[in-house]
C-alpha positions as CSV (number, residue, x, y, z in Angstrom):
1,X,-46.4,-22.5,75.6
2,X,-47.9,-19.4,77.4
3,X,-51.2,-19.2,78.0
4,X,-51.7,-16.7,75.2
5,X,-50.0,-19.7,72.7
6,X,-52.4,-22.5,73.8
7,X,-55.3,-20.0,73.4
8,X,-54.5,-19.3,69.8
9,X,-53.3,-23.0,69.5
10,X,-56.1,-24.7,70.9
11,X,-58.2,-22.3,68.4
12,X,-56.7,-24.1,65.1
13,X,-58.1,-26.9,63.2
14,X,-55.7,-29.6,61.5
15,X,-54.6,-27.7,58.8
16,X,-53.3,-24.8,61.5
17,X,-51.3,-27.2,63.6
18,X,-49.8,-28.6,60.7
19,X,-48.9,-25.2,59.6
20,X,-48.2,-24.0,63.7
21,X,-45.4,-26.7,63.8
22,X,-43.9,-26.2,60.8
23,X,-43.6,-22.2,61.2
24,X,-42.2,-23.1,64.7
25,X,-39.7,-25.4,63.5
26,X,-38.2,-23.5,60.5
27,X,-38.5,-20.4,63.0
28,X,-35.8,-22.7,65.6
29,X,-34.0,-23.9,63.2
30,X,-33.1,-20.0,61.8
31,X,-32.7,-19.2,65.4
32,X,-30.2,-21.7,66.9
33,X,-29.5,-22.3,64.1
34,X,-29.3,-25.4,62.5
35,X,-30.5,-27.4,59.5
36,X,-34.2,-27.0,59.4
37,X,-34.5,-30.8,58.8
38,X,-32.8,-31.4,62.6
39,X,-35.5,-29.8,64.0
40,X,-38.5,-32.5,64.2
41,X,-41.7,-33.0,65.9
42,X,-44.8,-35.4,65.9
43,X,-47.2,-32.9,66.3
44,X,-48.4,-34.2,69.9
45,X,-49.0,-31.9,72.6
46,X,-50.1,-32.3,76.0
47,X,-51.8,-30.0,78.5
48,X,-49.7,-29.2,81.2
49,X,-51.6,-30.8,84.8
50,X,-49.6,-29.2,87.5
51,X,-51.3,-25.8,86.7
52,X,-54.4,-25.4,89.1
53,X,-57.6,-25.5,87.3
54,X,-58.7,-22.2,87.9
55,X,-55.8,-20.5,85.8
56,X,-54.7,-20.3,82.3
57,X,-54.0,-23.8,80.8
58,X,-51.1,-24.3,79.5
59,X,-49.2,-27.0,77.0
60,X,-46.5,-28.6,76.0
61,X,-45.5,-29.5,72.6
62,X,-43.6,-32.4,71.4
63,X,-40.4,-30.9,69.4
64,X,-37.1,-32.7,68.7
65,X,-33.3,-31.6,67.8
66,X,-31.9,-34.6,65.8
67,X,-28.3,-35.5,66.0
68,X,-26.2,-34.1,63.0
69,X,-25.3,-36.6,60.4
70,X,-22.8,-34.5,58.8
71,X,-20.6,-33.6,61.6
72,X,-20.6,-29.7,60.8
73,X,-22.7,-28.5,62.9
74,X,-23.0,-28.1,66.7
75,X,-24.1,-31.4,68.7
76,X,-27.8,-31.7,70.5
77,X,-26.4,-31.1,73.5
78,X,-25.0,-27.3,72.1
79,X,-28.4,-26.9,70.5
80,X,-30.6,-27.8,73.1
81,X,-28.8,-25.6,75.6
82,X,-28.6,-22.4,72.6
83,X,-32.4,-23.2,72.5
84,X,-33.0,-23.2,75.7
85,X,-31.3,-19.6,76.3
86,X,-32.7,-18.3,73.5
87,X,-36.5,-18.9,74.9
88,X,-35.7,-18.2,78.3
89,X,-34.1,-14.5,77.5
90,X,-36.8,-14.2,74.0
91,X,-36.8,-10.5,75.1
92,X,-33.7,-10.2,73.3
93,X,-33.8,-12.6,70.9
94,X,-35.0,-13.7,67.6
95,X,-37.5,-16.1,69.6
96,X,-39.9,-13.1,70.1
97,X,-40.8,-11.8,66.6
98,X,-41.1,-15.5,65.5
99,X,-45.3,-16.4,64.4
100,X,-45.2,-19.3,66.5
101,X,-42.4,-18.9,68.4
102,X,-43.2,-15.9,70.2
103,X,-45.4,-18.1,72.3
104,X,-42.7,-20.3,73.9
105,X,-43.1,-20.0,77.6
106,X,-39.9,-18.1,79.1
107,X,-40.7,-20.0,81.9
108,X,-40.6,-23.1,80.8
109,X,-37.3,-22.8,78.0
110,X,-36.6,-26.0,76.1
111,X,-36.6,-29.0,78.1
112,X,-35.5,-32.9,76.0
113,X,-37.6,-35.5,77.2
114,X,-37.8,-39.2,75.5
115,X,-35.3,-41.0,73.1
116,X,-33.3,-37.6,73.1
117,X,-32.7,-37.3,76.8
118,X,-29.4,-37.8,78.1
């Protein structure tokens, strides 16, 4: 997230992450898009620690595009890479004028880490 995001995201209580990662994911999922229910999370985050302490934190969040069941939409490998493009150029994208996913980091796009990583 930019440092703006985990600003307003560090500001919620439990009730505003809850409702954070669900904007976020239905905001993807119209996006990419895909079936809302493909796009999961466990609502962890983690700060990111290669950023020098003296500038703006930053984090990342834990979110998840599940392989199709139904064989009619594109694959997680399609996904993943339409997400990626669609954070890194949000400028001209839906990804901007999203409530919660406006604060992607361009920088950073949409990396797969753990059991989806190939």
């Amino acid at each position: 997230m930019t440092p703006e995001g985990t600003k307003y995201f560090e500001s919620l209580d439990d009730d505003g992450y809850k409702d954070f990662y669900m904007k976020l994911k239905q905001e993807l999922a119209d996006a990419i898009p895909v079936s809302s229910n493909r796009i999961t999370t466990n609502e962890n985050f983690e700060f990111d620690t290669s950023i020098p302490s003296e500038l703006p934190k930053k984090i990342f969040l834990s979110i998840n595009i599940e392989k199709d069941e139904t064989k009619q939409e594109r694959s997680v490998s399609s996904a993943v890479n339409d997400l990626d493009h669609l954070i890194r150029n949000q400028f001209i994208t839906v990804i901007s004028l999203g409530e919660s996913s406006k604060y992607l980091d361009k920088e950073f796009g949409y990396k797969r880490f753990g059991k989806n990583h190939s």
